[in-house]
Every structure is written in structure tokens, then in C-alpha cells.
ZAPAZA-65521 format. One line per field, with one value per atom (N, C-alpha, C): residue number from 1; residue in one letter; atom name; x, z, y. Coordinates in pm, whole numbers, padded with zeros to 5 digits, m for minus. Layout:
N
num = NUM  ... .
residuo = A  ... .
atomo = CA  ... .
px = X  ... .
pz = Z  ... .
py = Y  ... .
END
This chain:
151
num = 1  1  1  2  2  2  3  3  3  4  4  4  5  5  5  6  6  6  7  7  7  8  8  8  9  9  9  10  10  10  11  11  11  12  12  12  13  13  13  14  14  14  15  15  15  16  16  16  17  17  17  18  18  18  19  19  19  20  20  20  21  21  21  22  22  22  23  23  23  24  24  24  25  25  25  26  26  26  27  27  27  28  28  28  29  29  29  30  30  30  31  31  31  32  32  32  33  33  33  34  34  34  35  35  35  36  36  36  37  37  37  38  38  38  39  39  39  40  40  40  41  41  41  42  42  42  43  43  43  44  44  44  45  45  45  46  46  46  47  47  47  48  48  48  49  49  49  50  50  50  51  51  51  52  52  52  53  53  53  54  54  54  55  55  55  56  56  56  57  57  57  58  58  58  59  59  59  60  60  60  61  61  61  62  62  62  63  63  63  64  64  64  65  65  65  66  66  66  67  67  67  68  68  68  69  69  69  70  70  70  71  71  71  72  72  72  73  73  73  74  74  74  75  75  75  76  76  76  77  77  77  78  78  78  79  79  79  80  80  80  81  81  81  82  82  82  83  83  83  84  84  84  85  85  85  86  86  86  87  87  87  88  88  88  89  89  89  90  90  90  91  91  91  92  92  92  93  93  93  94  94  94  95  95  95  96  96  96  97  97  97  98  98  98  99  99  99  100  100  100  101  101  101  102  102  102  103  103  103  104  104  104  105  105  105  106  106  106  107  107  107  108  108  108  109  109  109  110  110  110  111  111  111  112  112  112  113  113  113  114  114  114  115  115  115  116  116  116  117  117  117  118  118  118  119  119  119  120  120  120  121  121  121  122  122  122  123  123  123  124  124  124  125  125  125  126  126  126  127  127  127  128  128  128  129  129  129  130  130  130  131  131  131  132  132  132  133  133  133  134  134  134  135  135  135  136  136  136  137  137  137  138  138  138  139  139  139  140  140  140  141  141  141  142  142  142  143  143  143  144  144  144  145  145  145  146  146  146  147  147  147  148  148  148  149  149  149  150  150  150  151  151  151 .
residuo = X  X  X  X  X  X  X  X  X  X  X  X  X  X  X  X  X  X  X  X  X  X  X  X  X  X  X  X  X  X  X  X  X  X  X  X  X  X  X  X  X  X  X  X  X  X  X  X  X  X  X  X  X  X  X  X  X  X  X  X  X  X  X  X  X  X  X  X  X  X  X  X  X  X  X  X  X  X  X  X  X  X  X  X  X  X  X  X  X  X  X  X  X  X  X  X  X  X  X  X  X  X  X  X  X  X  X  X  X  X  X  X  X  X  X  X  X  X  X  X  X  X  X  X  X  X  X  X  X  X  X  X  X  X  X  X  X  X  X  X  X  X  X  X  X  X  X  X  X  X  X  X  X  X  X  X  X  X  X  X  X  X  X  X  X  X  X  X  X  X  X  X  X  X  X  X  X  X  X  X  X  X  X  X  X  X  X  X  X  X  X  X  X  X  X  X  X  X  X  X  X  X  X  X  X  X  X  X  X  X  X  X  X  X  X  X  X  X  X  X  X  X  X  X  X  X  X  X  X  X  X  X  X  X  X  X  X  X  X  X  X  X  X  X  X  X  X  X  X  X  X  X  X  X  X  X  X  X  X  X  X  X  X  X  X  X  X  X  X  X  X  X  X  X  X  X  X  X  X  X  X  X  X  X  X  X  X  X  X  X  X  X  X  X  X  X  X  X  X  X  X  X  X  X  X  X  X  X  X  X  X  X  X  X  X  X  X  X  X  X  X  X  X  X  X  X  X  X  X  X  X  X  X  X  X  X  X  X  X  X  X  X  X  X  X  X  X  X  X  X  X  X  X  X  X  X  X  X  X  X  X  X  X  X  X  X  X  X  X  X  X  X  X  X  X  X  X  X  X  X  X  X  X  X  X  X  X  X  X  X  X  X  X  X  X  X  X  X  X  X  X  X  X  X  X  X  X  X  X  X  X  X  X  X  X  X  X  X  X  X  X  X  X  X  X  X  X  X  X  X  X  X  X  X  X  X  X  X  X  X  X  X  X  X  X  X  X  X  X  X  X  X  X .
atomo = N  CA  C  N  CA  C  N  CA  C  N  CA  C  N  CA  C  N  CA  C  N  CA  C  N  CA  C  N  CA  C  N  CA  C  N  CA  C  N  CA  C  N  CA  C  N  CA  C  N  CA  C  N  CA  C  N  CA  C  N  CA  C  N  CA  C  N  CA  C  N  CA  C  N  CA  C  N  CA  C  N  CA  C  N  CA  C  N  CA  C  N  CA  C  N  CA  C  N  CA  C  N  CA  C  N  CA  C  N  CA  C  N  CA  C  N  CA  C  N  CA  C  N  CA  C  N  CA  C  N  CA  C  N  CA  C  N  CA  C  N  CA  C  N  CA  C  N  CA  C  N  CA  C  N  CA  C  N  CA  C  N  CA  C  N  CA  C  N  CA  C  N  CA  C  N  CA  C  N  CA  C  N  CA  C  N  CA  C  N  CA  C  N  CA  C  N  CA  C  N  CA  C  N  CA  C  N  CA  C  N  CA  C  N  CA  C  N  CA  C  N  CA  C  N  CA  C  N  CA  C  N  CA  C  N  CA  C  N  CA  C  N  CA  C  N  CA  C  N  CA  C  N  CA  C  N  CA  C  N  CA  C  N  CA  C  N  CA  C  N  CA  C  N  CA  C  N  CA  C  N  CA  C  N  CA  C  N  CA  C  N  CA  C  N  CA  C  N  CA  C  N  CA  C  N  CA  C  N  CA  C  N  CA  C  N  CA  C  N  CA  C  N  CA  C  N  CA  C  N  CA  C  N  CA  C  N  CA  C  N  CA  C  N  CA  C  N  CA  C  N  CA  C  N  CA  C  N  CA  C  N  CA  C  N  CA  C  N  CA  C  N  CA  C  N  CA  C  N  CA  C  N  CA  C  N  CA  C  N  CA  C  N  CA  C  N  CA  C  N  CA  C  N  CA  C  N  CA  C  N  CA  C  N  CA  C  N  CA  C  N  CA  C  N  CA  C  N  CA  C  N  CA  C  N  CA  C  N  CA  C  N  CA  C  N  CA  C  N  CA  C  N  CA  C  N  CA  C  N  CA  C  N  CA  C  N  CA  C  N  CA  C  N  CA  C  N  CA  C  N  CA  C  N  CA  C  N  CA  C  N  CA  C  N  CA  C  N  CA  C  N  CA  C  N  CA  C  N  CA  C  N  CA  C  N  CA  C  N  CA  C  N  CA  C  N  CA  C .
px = m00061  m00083  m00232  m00280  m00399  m00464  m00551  m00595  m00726  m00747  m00848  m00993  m00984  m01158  m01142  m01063  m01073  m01106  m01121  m01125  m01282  m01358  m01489  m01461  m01551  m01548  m01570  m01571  m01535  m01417  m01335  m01219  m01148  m01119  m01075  m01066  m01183  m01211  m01150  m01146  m01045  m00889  m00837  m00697  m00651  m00758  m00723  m00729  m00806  m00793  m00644  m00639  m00522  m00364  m00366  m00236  m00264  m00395  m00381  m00393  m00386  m00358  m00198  m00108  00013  00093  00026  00056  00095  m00025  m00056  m00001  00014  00070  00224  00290  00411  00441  00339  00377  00371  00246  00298  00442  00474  00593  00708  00679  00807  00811  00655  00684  00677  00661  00653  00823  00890  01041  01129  01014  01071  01057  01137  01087  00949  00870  00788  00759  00675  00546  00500  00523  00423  00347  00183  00156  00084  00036  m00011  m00149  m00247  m00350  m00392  m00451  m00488  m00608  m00742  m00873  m00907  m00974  m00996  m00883  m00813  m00722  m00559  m00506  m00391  m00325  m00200  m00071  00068  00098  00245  00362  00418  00544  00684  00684  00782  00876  01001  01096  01230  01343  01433  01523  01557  01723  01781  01887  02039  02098  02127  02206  02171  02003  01894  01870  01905  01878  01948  02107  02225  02230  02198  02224  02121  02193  02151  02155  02043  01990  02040  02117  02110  02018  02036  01945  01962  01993  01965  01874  01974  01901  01730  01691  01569  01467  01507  01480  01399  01520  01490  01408  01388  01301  01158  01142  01051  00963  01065  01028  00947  01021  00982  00816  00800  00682  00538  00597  00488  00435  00581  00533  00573  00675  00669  00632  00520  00457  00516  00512  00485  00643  00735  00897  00926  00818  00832  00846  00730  00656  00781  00791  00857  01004  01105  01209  01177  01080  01074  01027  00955  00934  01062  01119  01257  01354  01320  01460  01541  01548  01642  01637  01495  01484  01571  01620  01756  01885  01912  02012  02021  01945  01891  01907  01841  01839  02010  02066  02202  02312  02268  02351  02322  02202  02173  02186  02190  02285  02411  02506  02636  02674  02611  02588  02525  02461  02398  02500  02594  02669  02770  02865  02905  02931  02786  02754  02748  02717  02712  02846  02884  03047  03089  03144  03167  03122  02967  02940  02968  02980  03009  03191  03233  03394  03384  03340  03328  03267  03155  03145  03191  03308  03326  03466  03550  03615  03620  03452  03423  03373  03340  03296  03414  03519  03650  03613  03562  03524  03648  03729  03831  03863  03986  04007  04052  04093  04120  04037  03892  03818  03727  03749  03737  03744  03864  03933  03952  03905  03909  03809  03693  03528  03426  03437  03345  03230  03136  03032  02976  03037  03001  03056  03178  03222  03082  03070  02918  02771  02734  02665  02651  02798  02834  02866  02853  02844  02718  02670  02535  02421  02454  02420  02434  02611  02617  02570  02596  02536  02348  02312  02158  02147  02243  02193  02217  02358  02407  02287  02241  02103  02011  01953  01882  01897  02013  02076  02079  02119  02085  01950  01902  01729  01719  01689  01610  01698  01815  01836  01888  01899  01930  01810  01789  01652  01543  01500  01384  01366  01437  01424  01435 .
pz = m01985  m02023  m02045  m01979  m02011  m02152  m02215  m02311  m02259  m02363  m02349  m02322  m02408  m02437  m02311  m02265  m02100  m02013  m02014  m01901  m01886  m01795  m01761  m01766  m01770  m01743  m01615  m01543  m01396  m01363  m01388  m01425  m01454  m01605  m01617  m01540  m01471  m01395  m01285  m01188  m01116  m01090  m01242  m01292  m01297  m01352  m01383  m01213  m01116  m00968  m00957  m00931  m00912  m00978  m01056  m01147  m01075  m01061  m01017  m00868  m00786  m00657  m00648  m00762  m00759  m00803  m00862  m00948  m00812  m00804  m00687  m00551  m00513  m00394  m00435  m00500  m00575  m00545  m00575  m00597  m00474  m00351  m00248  m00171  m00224  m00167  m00174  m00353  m00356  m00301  m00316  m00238  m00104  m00029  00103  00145  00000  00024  00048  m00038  m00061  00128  00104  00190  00195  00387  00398  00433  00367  00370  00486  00576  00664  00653  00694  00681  00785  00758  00844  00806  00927  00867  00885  00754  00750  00746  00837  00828  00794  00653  00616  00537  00527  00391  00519  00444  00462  00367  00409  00288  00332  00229  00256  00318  00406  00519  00315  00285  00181  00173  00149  00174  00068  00028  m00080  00015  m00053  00061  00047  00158  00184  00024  m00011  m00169  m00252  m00256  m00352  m00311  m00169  m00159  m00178  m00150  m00205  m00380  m00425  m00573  m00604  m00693  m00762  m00894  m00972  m01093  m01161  m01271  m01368  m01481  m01562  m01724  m01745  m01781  m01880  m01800  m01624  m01581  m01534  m01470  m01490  m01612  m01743  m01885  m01869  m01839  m01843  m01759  m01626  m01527  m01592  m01660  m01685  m01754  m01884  m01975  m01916  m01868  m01790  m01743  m01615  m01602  m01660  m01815  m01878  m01983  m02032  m02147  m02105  m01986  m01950  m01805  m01774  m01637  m01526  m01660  m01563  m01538  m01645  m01614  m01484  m01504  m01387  m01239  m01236  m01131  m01066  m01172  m01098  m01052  m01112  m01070  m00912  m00920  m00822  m00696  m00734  m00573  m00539  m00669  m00678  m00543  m00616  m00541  m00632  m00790  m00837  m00984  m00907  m01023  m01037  m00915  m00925  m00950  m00929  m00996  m01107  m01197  m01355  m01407  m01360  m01403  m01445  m01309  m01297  m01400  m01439  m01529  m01635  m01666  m01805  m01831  m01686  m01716  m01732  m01690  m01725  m01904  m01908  m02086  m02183  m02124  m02216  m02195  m02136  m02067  m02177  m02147  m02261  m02398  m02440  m02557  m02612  m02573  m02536  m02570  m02496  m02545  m02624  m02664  m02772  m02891  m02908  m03032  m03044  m02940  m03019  m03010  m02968  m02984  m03184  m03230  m03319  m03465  m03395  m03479  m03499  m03394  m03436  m03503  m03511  m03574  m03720  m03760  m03886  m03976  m03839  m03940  m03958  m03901  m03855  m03748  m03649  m03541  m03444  m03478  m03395  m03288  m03214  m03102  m03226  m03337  m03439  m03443  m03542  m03563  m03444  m03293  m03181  m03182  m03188  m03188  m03339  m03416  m03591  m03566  m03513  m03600  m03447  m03340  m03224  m03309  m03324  m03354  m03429  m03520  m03639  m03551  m03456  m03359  m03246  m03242  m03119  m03179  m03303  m03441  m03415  m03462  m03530  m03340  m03235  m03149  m03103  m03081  m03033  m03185  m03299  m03374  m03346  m03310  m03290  m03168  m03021  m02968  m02961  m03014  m03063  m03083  m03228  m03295  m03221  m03116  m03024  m02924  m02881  m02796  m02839  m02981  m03000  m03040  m03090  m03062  m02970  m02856  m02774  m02666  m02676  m02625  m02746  m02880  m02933  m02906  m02918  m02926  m02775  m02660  m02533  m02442  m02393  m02308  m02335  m02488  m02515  m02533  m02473  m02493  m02358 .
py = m02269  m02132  m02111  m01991  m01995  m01891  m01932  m01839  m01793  m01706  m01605  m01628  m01786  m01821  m01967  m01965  m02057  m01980  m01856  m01742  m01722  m01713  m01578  m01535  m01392  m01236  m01198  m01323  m01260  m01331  m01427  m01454  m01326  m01285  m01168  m01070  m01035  m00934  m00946  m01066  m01096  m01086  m01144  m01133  m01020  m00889  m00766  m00697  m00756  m00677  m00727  m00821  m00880  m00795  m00792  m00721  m00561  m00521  m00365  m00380  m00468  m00453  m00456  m00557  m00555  m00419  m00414  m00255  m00145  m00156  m00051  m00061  m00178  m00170  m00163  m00183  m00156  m00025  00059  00197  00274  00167  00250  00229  00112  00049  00176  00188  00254  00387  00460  00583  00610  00497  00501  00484  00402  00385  00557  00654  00760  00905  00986  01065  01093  01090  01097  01272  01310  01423  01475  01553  01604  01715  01751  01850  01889  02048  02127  02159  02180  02212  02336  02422  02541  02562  02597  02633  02481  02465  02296  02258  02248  02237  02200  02044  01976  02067  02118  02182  02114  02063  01965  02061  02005  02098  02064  02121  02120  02236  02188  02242  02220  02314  02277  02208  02109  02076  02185  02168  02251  02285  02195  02204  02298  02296  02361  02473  02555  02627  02745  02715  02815  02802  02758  02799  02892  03016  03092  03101  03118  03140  03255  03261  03400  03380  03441  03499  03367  03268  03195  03077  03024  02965  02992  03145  03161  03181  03186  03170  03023  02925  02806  02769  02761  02746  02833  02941  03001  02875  02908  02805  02669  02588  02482  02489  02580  02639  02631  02737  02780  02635  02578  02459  02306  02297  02143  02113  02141  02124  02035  01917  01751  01767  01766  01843  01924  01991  02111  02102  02009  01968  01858  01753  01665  01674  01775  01854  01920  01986  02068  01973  01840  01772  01692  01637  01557  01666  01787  01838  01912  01889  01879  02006  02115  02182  02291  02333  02471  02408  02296  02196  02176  02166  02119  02252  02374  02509  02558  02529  02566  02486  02377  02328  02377  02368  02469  02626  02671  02813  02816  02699  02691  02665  02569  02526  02671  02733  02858  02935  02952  03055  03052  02914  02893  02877  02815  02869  02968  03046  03241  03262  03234  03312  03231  03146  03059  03115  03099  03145  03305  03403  03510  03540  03449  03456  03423  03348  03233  03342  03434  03511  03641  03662  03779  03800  03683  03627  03582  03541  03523  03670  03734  03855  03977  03969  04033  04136  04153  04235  04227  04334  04336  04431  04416  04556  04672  04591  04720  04811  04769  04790  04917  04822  04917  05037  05056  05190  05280  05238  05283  05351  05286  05291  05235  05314  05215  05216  05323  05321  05175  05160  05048  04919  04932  04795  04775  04857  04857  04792  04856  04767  04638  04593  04468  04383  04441  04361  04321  04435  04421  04315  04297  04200  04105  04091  03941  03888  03973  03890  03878  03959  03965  03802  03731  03631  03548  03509  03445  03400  03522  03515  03418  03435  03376  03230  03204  03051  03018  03063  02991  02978  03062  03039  02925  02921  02831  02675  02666  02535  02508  02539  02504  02553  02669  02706  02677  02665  02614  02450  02375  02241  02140 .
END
């Protein structure tokens, strides 16, 4: 085993090319393992031929999934970024519009039950049933942006 104070500093320096040639050629390994890149050239400027797969391209986004993709965007870049070369960012979106979706209704089934908001009530009193809906799902809303879209 070797220690530290058996080594030069061109020793070291060596050892350390060494580990980052392994490093590195590692990494082209693996992305050369990955789909290859073609591009086109515009005036001076290479721009990558990029494209969504088939899969990625029929799914559509509602309110919660473009919320989320927003989100993504503005505060998790490197998230952002790497979804979107993966392939897998209208995929990811779409599950999380299914989960918000749900939640959504869930929680305002949940509260309108706790607060007694009924078809009674409907037909008694819309005005004050219209109130007490548009509240709940107000708060619903915001449960779920903060603890699902925003994360």
C-alpha cells in the first residue's frame, strides 16, 4: 500500500492524470453507449438535430401538469434540463398531473363533507353553496401547488 510521504508531487500528479483519464474516458464510454447526436449547421453555429420520441410527443399537459413543468423551468434547471434531454420531461409532468388531479378532488370531496356542503344546501342557499365552494376549492388549490407542484 502506498502512503502519502512515499509519493512525489509528480508521482501524485501522475496518479491524479491517471484516475481522470479513467474517469473520463468512462464517461465517454457511457455516453457514447447512449443515443448519438446529430447536428446541423447554421451560419457558424452547430445546433443539435433534437427531437421528442413518439411517446413524448402525444401526451398532453393540463393545469397542473404545465404548473409543474413551469415550475421545473423557473427553480430546478438541472431537473429541467435533464428530463427534457432524457426524454422523460412530458412523462414526469403527466404523472404529476395525474397525482394533482387527484389530490384535487380528494381533498375537496374531504372538505366539503367536513364542512357540510351539500346538494341540500345547493338548492336551499346556492349563493352561500357557491361561497363555500369556490373556498374550498381555493384552499384545495393551494394544497396542492404547495405540497405536489412545487416540489
Amino acid at each position: 500500500m502506498l502512503l502519502a510521504e512515499d509519493l512525489s508531487t509528480e508521482d501524485v500528479d501522475k496518479l491524479l492524470l491517471k484516475i481522470i483519464d479513467k474517469v473520463t474516458n468512462k464517461e465517454v464510454i457511457t455516453m457514447s453507449n447512449k443515443k448519438s447526436i446529430g447536428y446541423r449547421q447554421v451560419g457558424d453555429f452547430k445546433i443539435p438535430n433534437l427531437s421528442l420520441p413518439p411517446e413524448e410527443a402525444k401526451i398532453r399537459l393540463g393545469k397542473w401538469g404545465m404548473l409543474h413543468k413551469d415550475y421545473l423551468l423557473k427553480n430546478k434547471k438541472v431537473l429541467f434540463t435533464t428530463l427534457l434531454t432524457q426524454g422523460e420531461l412530458y412523462q414526469h409532468c403527466a404523472e404529476v398531473e395525474n397525482q394533482a388531479q387527484q389530490m384535487f378532488d380528494t381533498l375537496v370531496e374531504l372538505m366539503k363533507e367536513s364542512e357540510g356542503v351539500t346538494e341540500q344546501l345547493k338548492e336551499n342557499n346556492q349563493m352561500e353553496w357557491v361561497q363555500k365552494m369556490s373556498n374550498i376549492q381555493a384552499r384545495a388549490r393551494e394544497i396542492v401547488i404547495s405540497d405536489l407542484i412545487h416540489t
